[in-house]
PQR file with spaces between the fields and no chain letter, atoms N, CA, C, O and H, PARSE charges and radii, in Angstrom:
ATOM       1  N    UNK     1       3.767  -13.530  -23.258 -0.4000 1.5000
ATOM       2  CA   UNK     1       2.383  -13.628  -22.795 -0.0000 2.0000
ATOM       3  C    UNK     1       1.627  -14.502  -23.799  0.5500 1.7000
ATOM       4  O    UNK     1       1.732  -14.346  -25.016 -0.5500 1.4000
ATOM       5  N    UNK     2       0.893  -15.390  -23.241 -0.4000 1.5000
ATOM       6  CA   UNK     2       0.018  -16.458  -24.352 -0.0000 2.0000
ATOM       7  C    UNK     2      -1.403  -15.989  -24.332  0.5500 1.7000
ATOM       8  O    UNK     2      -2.054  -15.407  -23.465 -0.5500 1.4000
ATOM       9  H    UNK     2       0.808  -15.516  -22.253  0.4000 1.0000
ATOM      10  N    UNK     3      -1.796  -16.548  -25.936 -0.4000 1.5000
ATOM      11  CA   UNK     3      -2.716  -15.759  -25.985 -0.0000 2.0000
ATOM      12  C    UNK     3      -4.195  -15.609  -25.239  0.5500 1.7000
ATOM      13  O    UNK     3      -5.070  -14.776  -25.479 -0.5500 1.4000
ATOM      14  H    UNK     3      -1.267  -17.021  -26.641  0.4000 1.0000
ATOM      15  N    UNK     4      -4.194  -16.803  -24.148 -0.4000 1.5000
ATOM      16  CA   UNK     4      -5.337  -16.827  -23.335 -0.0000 2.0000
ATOM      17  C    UNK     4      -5.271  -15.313  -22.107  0.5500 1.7000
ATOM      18  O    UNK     4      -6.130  -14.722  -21.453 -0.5500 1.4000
ATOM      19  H    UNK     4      -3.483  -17.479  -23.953  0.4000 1.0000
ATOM      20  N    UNK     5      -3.706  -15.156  -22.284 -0.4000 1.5000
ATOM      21  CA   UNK     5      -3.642  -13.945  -20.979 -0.0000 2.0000
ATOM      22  C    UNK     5      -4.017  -12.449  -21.821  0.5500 1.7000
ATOM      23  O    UNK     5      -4.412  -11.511  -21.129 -0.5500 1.4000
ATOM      24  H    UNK     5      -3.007  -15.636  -22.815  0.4000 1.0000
ATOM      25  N    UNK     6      -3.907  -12.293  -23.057 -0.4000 1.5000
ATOM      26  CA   UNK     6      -4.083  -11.224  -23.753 -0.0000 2.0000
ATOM      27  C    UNK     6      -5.305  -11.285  -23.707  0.5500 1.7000
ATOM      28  O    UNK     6      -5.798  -10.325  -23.114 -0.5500 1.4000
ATOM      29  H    UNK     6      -3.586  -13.056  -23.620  0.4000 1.0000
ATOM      30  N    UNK     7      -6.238  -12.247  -24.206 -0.4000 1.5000
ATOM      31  CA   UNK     7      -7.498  -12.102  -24.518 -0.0000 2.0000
ATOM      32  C    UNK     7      -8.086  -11.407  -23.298  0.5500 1.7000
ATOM      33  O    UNK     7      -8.757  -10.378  -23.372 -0.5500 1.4000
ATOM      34  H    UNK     7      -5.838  -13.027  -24.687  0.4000 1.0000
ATOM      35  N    UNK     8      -7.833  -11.945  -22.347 -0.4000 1.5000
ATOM      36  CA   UNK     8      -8.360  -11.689  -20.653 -0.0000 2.0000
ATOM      37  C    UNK     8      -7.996  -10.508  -20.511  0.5500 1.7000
ATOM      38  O    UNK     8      -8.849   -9.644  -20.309 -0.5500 1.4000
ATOM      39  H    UNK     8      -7.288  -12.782  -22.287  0.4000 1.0000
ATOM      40  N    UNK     9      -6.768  -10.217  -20.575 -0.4000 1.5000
ATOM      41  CA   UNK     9      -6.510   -8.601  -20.053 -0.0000 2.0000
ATOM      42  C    UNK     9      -7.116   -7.607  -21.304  0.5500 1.7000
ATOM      43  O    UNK     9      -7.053   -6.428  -20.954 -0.5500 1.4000
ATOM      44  H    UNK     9      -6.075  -10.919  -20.739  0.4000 1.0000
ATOM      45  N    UNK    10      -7.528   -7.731  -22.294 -0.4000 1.5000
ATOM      46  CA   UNK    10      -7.906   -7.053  -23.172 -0.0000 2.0000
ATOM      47  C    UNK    10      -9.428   -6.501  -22.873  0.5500 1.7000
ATOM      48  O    UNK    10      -9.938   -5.381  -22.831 -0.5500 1.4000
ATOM      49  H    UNK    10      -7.579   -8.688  -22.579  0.4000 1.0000
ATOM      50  N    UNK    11      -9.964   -8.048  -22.661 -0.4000 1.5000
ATOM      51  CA   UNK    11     -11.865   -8.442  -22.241 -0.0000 2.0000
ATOM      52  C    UNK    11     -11.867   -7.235  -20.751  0.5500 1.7000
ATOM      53  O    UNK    11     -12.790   -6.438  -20.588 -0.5500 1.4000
ATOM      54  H    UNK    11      -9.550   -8.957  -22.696  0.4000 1.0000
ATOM      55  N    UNK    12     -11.182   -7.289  -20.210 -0.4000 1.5000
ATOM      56  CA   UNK    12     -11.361   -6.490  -18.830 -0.0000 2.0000
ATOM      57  C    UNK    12     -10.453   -4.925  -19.244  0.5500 1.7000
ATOM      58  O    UNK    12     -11.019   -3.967  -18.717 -0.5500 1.4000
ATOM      59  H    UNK    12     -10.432   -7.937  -20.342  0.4000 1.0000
ATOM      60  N    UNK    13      -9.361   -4.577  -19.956 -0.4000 1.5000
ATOM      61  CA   UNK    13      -9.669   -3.383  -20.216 -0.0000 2.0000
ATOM      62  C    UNK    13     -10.802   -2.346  -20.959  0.5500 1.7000
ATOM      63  O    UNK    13     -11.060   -1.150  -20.824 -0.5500 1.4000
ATOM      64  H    UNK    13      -8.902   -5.355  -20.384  0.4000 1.0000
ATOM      65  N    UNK    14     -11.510   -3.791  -22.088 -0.4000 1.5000
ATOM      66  CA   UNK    14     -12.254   -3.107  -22.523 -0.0000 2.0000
ATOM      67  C    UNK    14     -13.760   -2.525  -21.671  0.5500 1.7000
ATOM      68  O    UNK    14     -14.375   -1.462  -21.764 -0.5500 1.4000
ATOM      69  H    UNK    14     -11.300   -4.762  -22.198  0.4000 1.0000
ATOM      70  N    UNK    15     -14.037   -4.033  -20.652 -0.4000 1.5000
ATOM      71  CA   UNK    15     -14.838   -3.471  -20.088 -0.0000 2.0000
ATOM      72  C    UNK    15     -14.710   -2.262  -18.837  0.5500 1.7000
ATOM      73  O    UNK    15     -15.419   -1.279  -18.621 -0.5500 1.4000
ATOM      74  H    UNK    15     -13.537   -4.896  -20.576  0.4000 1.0000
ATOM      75  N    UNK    16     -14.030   -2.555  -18.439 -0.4000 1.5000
ATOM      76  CA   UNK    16     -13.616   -0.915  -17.568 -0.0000 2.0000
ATOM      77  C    UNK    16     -13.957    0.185  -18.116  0.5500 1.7000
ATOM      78  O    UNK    16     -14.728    1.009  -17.624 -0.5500 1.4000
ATOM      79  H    UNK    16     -13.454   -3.354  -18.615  0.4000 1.0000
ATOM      80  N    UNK    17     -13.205    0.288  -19.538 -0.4000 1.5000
ATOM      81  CA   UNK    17     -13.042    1.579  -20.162 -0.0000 2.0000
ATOM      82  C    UNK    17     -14.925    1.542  -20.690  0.5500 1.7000
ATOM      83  O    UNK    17     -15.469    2.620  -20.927 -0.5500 1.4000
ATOM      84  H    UNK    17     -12.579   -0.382  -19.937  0.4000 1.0000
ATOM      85  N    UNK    18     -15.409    0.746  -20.764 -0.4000 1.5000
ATOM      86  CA   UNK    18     -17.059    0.418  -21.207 -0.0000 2.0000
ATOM      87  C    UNK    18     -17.841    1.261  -20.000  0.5500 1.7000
ATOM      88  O    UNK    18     -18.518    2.288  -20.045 -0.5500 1.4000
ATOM      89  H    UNK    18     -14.967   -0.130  -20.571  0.4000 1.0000
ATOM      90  N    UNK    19     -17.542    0.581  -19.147 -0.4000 1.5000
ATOM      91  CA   UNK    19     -18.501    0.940  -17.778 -0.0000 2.0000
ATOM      92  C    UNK    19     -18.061    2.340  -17.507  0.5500 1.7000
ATOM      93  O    UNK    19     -19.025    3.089  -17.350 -0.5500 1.4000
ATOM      94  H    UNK    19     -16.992   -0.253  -19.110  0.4000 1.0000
ATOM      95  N    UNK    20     -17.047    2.844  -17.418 -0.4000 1.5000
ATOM      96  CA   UNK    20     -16.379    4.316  -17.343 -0.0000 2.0000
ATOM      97  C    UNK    20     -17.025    5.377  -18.407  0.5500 1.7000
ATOM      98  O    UNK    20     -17.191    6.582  -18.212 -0.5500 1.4000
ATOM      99  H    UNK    20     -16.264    2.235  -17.545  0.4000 1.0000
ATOM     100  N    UNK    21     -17.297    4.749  -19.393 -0.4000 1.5000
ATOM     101  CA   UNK    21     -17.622    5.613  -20.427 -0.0000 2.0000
ATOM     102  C    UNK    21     -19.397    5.507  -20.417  0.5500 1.7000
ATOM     103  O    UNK    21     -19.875    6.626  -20.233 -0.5500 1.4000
ATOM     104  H    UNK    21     -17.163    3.771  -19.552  0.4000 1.0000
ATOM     105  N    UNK    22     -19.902    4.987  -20.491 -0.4000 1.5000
ATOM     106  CA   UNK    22     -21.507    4.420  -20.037 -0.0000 2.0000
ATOM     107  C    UNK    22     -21.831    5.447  -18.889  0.5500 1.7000
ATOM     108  O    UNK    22     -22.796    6.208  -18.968 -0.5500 1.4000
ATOM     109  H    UNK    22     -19.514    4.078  -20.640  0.4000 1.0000
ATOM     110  N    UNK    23     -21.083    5.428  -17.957 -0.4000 1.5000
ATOM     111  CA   UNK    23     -21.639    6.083  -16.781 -0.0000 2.0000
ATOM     112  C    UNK    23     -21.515    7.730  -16.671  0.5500 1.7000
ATOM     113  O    UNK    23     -22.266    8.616  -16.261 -0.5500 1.4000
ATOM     114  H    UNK    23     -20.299    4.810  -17.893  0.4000 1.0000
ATOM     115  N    UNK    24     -19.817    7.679  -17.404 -0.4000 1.5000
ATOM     116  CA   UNK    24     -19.341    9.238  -17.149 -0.0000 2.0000
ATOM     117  C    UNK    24     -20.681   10.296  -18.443  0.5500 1.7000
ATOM     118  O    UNK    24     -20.990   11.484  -18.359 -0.5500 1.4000
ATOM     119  H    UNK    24     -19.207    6.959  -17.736  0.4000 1.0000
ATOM     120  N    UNK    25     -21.159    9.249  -19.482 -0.4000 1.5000
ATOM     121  CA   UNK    25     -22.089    9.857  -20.371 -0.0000 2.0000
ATOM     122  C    UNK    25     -23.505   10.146  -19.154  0.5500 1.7000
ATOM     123  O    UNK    25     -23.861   11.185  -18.598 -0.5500 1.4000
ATOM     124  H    UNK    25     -20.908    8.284  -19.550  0.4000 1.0000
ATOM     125  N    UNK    26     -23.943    9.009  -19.095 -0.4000 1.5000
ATOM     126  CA   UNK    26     -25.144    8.681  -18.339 -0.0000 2.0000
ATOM     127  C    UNK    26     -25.078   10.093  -17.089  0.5500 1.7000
ATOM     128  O    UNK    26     -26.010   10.686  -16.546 -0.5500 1.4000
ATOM     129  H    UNK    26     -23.654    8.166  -19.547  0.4000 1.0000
ATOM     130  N    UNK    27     -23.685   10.267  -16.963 -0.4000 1.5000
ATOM     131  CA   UNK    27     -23.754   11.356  -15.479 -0.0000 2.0000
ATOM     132  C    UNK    27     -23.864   12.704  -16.277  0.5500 1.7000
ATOM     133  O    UNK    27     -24.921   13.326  -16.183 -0.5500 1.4000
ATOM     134  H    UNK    27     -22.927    9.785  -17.404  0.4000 1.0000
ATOM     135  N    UNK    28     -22.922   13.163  -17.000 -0.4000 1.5000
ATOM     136  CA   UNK    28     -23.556   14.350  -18.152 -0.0000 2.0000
ATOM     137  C    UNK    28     -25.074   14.386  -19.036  0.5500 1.7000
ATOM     138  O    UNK    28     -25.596   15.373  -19.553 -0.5500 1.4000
ATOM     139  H    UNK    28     -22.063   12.657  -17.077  0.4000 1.0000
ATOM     140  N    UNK    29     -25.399   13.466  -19.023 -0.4000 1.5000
ATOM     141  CA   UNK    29     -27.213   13.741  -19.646 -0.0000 2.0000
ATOM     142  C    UNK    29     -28.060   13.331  -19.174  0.5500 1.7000
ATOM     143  O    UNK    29     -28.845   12.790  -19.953 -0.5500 1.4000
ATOM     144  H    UNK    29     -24.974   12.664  -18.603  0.4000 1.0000
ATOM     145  N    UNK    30     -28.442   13.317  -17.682 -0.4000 1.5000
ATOM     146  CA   UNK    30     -29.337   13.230  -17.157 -0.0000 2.0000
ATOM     147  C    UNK    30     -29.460   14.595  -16.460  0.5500 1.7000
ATOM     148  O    UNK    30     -28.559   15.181  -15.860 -0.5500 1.4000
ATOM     149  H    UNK    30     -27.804   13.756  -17.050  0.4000 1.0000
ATOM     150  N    UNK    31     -31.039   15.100  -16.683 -0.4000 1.5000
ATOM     151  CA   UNK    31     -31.428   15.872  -16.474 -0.0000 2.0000
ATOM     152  C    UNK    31     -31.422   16.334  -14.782  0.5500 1.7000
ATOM     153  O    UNK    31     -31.604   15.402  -13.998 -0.5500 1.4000
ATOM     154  H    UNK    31     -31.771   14.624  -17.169  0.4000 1.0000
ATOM     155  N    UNK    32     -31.173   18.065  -14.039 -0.4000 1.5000
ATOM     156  CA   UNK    32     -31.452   18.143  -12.914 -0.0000 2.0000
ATOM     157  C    UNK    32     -32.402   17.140  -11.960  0.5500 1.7000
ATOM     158  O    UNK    32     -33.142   16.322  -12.506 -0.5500 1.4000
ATOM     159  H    UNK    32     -31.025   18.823  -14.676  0.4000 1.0000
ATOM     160  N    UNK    33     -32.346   17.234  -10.776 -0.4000 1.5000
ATOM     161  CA   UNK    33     -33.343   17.175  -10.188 -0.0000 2.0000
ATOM     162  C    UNK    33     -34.813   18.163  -10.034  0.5500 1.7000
ATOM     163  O    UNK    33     -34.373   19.190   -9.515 -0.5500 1.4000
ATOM     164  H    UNK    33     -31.745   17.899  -10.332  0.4000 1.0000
ATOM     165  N    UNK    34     -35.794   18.289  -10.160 -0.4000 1.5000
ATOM     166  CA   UNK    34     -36.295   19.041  -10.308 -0.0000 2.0000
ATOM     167  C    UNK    34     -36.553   20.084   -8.613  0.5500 1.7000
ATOM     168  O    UNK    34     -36.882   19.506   -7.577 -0.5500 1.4000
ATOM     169  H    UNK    34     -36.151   17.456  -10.582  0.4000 1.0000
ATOM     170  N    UNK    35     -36.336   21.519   -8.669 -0.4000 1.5000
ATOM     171  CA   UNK    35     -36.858   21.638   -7.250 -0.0000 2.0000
ATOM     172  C    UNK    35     -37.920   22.175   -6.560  0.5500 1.7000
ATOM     173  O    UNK    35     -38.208   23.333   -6.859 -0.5500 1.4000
ATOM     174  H    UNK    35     -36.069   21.988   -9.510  0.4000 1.0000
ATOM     175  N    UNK    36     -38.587   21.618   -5.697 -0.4000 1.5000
ATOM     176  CA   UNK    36     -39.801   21.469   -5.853 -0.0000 2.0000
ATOM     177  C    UNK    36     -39.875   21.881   -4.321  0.5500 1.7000
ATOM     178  O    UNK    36     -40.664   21.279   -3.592 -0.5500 1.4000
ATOM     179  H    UNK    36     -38.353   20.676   -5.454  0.4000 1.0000
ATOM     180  N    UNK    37     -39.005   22.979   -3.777 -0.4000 1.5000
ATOM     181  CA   UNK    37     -39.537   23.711   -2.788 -0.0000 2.0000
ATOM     182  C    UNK    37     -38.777   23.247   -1.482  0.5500 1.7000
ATOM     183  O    UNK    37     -38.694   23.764   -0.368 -0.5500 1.4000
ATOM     184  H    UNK    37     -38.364   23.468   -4.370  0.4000 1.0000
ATOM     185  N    UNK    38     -38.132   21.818   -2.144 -0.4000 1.5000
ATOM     186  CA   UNK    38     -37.291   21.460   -0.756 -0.0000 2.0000
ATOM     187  C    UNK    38     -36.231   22.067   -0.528  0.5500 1.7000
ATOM     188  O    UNK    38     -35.343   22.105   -1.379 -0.5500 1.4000
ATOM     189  H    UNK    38     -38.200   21.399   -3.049  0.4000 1.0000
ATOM     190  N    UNK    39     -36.100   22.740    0.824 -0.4000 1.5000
ATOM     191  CA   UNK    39     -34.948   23.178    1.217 -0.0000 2.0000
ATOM     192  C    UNK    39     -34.128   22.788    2.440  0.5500 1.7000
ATOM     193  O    UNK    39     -34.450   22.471    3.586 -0.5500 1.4000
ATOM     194  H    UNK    39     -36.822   22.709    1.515  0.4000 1.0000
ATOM     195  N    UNK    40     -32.761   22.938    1.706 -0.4000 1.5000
ATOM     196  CA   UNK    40     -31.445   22.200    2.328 -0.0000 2.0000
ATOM     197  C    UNK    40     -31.347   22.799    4.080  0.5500 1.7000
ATOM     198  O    UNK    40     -31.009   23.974    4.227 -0.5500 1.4000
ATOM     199  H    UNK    40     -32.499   23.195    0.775  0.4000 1.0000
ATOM     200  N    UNK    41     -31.650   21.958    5.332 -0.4000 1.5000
ATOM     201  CA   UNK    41     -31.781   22.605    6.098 -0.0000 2.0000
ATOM     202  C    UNK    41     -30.123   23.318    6.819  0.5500 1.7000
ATOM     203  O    UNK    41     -28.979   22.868    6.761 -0.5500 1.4000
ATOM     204  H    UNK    41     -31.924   21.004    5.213  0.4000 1.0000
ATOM     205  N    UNK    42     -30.651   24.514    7.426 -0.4000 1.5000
ATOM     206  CA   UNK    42     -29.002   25.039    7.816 -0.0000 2.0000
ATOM     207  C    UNK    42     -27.976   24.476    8.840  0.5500 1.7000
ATOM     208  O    UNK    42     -28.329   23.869    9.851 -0.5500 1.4000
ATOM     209  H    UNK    42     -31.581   24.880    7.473  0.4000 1.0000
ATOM     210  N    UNK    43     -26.780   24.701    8.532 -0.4000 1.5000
ATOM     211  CA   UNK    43     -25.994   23.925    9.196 -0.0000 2.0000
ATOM     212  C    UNK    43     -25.735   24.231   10.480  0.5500 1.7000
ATOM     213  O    UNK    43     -25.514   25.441   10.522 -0.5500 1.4000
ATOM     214  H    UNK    43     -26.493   25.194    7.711  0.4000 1.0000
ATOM     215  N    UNK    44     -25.649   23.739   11.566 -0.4000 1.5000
ATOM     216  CA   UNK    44     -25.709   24.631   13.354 -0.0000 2.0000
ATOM     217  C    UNK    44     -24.339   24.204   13.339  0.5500 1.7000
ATOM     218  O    UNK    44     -23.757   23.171   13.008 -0.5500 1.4000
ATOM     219  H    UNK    44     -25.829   22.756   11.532  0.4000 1.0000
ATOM     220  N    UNK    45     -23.934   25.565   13.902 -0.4000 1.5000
ATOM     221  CA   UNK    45     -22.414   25.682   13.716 -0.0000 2.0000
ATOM     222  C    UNK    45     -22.555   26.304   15.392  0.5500 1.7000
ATOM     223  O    UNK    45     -23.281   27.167   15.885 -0.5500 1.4000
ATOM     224  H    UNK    45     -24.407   26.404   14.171  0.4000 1.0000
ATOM     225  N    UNK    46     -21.494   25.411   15.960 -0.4000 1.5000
ATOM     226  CA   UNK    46     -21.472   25.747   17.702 -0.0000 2.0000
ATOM     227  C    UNK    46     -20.186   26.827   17.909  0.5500 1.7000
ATOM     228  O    UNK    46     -19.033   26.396   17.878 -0.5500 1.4000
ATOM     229  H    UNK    46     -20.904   24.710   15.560  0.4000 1.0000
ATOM     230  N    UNK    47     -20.436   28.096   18.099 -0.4000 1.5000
ATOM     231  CA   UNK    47     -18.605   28.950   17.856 -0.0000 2.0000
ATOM     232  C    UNK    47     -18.378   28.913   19.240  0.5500 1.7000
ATOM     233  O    UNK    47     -19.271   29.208   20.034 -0.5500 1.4000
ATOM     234  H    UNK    47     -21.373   28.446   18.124  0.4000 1.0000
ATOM     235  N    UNK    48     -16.826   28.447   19.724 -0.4000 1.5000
ATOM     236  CA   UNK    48     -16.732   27.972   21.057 -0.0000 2.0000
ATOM     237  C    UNK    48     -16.035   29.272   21.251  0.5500 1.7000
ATOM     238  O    UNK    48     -15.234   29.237   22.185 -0.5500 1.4000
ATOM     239  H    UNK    48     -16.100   28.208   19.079  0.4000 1.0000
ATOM     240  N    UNK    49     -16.117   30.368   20.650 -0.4000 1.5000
ATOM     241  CA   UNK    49     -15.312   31.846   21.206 -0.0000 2.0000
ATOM     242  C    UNK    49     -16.334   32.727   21.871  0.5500 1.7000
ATOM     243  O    UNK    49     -16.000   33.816   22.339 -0.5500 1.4000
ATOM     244  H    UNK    49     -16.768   30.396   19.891  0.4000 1.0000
């Protein structure tokens, strides 16, 4: 492998593993939604018995 193909596959593992790690943080510390009274409406379930 020459070294233009290392550099490249290196530049794109690192960013993968960048964006993976950025986000999987970003998804653990962001705070709830706050709830503010909205409620989830119920599901209509048709029982064909």
């Amino acid at each position: 492998m020459n070294a233009a193909a290392l550099l490249m596959m290196v530049t794109a593992q690192v960013l993968v593993t960048g964006f993976t790690a950025y986000f999987f943080y970003k998804v653990l510390t962001t705070p709830p939604k706050a709830d503010d009274g909205e409620m989830i409406p119920p599901v209509k379930s048709y029982d064909a018995t």
